[in-house]
N, C-alpha and C positions, 0 to 999 in steps of 0.2 A: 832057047826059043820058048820056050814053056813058062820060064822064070818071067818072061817080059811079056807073055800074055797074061800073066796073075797081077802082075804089077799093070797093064792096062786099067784090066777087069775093075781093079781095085779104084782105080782114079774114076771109073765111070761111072758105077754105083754109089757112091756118096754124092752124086750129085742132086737128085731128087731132096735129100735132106738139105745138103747147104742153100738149096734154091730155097726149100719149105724155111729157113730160116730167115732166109733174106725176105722172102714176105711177109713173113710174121713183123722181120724189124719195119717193114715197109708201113705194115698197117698201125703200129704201135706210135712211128712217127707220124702218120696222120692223126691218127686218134690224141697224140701230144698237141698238134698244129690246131684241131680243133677245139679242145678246150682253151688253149692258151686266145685262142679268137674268141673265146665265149668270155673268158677271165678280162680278155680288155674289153668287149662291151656291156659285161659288169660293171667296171671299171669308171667308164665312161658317161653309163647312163648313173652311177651314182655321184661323178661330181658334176653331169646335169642336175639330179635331183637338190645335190647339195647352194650348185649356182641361183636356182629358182629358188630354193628356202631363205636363199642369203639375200636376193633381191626385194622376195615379199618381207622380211625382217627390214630392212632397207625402206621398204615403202613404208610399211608401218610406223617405223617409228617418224620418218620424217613427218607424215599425218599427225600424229601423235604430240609432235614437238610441237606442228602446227597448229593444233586445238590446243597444246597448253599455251603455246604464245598468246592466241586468239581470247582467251581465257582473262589472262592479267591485264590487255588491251581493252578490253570489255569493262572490266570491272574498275580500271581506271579511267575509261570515259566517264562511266556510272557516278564513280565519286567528285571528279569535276565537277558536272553536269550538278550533282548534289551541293556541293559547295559552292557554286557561282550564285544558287536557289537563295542558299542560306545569306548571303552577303548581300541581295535583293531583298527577302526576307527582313534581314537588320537595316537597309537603309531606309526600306518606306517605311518599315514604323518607327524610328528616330525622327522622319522627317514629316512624319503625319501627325501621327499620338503623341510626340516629343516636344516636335518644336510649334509646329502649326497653330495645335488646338492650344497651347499659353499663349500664342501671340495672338490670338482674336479673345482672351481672356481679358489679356491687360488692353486690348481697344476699346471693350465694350466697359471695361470700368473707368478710363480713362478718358476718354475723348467724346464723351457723349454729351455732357455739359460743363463738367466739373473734374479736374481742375483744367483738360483744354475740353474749347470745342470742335468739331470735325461735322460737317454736317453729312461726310460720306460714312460716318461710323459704323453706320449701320451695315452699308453695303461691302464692308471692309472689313466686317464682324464675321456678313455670312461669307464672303471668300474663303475666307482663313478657316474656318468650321469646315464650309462644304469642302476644300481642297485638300483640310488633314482627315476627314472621314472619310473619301475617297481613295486616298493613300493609303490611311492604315485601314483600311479594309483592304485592298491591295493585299498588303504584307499579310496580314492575319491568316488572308485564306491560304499565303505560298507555306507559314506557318504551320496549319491544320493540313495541311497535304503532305509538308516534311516529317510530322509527327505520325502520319499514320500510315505513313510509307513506310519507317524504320521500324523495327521490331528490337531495336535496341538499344536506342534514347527515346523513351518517354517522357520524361521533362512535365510529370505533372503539375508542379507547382507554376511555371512558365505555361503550360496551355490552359490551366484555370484560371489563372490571371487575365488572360489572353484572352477568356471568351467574356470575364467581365465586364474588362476593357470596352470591348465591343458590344457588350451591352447596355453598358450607359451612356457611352457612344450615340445607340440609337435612338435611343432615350433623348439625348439632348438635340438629337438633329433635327426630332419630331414634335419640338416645340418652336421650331420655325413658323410650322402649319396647325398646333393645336394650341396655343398661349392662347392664354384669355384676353379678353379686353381690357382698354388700361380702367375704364368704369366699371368694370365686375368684382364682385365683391372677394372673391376668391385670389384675386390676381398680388395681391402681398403675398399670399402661403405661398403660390406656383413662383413667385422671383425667390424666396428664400429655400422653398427646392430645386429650385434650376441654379442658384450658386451653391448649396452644397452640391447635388451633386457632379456641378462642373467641379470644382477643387478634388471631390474625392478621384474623379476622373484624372486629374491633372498630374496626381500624388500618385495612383495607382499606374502611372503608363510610365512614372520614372521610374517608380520602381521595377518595373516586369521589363523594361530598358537595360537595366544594369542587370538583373537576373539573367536575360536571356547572353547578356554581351559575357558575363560570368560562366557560362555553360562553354561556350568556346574557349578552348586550351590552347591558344595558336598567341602570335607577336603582333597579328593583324588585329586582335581582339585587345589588347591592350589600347592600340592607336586609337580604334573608335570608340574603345573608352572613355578617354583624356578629349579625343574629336567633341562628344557629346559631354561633357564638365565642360569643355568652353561655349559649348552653344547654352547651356545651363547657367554659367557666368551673366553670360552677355543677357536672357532675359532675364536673371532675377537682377541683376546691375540695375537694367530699365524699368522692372515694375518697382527698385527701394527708392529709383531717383524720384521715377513718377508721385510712391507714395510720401513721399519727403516734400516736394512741391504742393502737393495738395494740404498735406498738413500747416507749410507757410501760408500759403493761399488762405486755406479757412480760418487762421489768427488774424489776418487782413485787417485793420479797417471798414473796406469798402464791402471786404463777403462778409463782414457780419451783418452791417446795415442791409445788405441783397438779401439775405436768410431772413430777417427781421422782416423784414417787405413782404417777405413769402407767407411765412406764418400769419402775418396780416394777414394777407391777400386769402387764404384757407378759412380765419375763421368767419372772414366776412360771408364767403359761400356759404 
């Protein structure tokens, strides 16, 4: 009886310990549950942080990509927009300084009385003048605005030329309204300055023609090369023929008896 109240005893007093263990385990397993809750919203809020970094990396570069696309679009309008200038540029002064101002050259020498006559010579002189000095002032100035735009073709030899050009240019257009009278005694010096410096004008817009068409490195610049030699052809063809007819002409017969007439006719005045 004795032995089985010890052996009770014994069972009932360790209980208070095995209990204090089991809450201990109890509280250690929460305290595991709550860190492991902390450790996943660690977790979580880092591949938030990570997802938002990758997006705004994401935005950026796409931005990025998109000013650099924006960039080369730009900059290839720019050179179009440049090169279309320039092929404006080379046509009106081809077709102003080039061709224009030699064809009222060879009308004013040619058709005024000797070797044909034309009685609209005159008005067919100032056309071709006023419509190639209009032109190539046109080109000139698209010229002075491509030259001072670039910071990287200067082309000084082509823009002094250039402003030459254009200034005997003025020069000869303002003898439309300032020529002397055919009675003034001065009016022989101002016709043998007004043909030099029409010819030096004539010489100097061929050559800044092929200067400037030289400065272009392209297959387009070739064509208007060979383009401008045939426009070149075709008036020096008409001013050799013309001056070949005139040279027949004045061996004439008849023009020298006319000339002979004339000379009379002079000293009798």
């Amino acid at each position: 009886m004795t032995f089985y109240c010890l052996v009770f005893l014994s069972l009932i007093f360790p209980l208070p310990s095995i209990s204090a263990q089991v809450s201990v385990c109890n509280e250690e397993l929460s305290f595991a549950t709550l860190v492991g809750k902390n450790q996943e919203w660690q977790v979580d809020r880092t591949l938030s942080d990570m997802e938002h970094q990758i997006q705004a990396a994401s935005v950026q570069s796409t931005e990025t990509g998109a000013t650099a696309g924006l960039r080369p679009w730009k900059g290839q309008r720019t050179w179009r927009h440049r090169h279309h200038l320039k092929n404006v540029h080379g046509i009106l002064n081809i077709l102003g300084w080039g061709f224009l101002l030699p064809t009222g050259a060879i009308i004013a020498r040619n058709f005024r009385k000797f070797p044909l006559k034309c009685n609209e010579w005159y008005n067919l002189y100032v056309l071709c003048q006023s419509s190639g000095y209009i032109v190539g002032t046109v080109g000139w100035g698209i010229g002075l605005w491509l030259g001072n735009s670039s910071k990287q073709y200067t082309l000084k030899t082509h823009r002094i030329l250039g402003i030459i050009i254009f200034t005997f240019a003025t020069l000869q257009m303002s003898a439309l309204w300032l020529q002397p009278k055919a009675e003034d005694e001065c009016r022989k010096c101002w016709e043998i300055y007004h043909h030099l410096l029409g010819y030096a004008l004539i010489v100097l817009s061929i050559a800044n023609i092929f200067q400037g068409i030289s400065n272009v490195k392209s297959h387009a610049a070739e064509k208007w090369r060979w383009v401008y030699v045939g426009m070149l052809i075709v008036l020096a063809s008409t001013a050799v023929a013309l001056e070949i007819y005139r040279w027949i002409k004045s061996k004439s017969p008849q023009q020298m008896a006319f000339d002979e007439n004339e000379i009379y006719a002079s000293e009798q005045i």
